[in-house]
N, C-alpha and C positions, 0 to 999 in steps of 0.2 A: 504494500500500500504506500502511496506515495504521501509525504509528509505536506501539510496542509503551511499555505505561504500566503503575504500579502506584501504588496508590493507599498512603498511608502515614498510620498512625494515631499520633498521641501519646498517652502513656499511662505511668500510675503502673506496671500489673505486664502488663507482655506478652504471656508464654506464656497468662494467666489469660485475659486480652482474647481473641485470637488463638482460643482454644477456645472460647469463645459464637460468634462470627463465623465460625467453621467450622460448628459448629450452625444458625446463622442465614441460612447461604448453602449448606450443603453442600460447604463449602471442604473442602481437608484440607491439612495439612503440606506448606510448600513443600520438595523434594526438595534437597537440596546442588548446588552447581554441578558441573558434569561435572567428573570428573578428583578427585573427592573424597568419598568412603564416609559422612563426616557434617560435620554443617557444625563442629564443633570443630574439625574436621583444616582445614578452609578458613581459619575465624579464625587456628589456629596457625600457618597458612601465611603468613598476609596480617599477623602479629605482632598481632592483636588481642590485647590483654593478658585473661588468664584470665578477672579481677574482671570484666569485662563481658561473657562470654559468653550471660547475661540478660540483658541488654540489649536484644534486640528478638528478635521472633517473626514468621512468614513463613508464609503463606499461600497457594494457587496453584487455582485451577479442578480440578479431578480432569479436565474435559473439554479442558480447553488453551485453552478460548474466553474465558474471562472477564479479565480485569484479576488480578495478583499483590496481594496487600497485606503489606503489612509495619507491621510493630508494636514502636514504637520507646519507650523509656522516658527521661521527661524528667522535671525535678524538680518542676516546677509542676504544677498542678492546673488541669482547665479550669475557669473561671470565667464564661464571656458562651455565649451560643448558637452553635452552627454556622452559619459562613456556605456551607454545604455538608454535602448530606445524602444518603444513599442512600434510594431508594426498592424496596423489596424487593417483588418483584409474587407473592406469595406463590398468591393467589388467582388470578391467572393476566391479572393486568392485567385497565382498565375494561374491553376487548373482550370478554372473559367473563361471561356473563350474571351477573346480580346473584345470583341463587338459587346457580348454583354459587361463586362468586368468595367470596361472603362470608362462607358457613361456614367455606373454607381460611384467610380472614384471621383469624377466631378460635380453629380451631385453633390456628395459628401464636403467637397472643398469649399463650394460655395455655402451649404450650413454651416460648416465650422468656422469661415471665416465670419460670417455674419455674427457668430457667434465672440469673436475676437482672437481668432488664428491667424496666423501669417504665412503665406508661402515661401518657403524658402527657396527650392528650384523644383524644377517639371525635370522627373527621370527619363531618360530614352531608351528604348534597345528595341535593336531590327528597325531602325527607321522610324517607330514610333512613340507616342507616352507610352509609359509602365507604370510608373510610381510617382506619388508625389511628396517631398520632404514639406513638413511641415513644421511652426514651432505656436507653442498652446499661449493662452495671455500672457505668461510668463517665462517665456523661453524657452521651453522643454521640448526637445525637438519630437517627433512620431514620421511617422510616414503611413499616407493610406495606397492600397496596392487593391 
């Protein structure tokens, strides 16, 4: 059985992050721990002092299959590239014919940016798009394929 992981994002505003990335994956609101109605009542339980009740945001699969993310607020700023990036297969991964694949990846680019994405470059190979690198409100780079 494979050991259960969630992936954690650094980040100036949380909740802010947290809802693009529910957007961008179909995530939603990670639920409270069992045995607690909201995660305030968890913090207050676990003496989390009020002032950082912002302090990170939580994210969870709606299907139970994917990886948790959490969204944690630090003081610095990113400053260098990701050595670590998600690859969003929007378009339904390269196995998806090119005809249908690549209309879904530009959908997707124009919700995300609307959303406050940035394009970073349009990928090529064999003469046409493939990929596109993207970076989220905050820098973080992804690619949708």
């Amino acid at each position: 059985m494979a050991t259960k992981w969630t992936l954690t994002i650094d980040c100036a505003h949380p909740a802010e992050l947290a809802e693009f990335w529910a957007l961008a994956l179909g995530y939603a609101e990670k639920p409270p721990p069992a045995g607690f109605a909201t995660w305030e009542a968890w913090f207050a339980h676990h003496g989390v002092p009020e002032e950082e009740w912002d302090d990170g945001a939580y994210l969870a699969d709606p299907d139970g299959v994917g990886p948790s993310l959490s969204f944690l607020k630090v003081p610095e700023s990113k400053v260098v590239k990701n050595r670590l990036h998600l690859d969003i297969q929007v378009g339904g991964g390269r196995d998806t014919p090119w005809e249908t694949r690549w209309p879904r990846v530009v959908a997707a680019v124009e919700r995300l940016t609307a959303a406050g994405a940035s394009v970073i470059r349009e990928h090529q190979s064999q003469g046409r798009p493939d990929h596109v690198e993207m970076a989220d409100p905050e820098g973080h780079e992804f690619c949708l394929v």
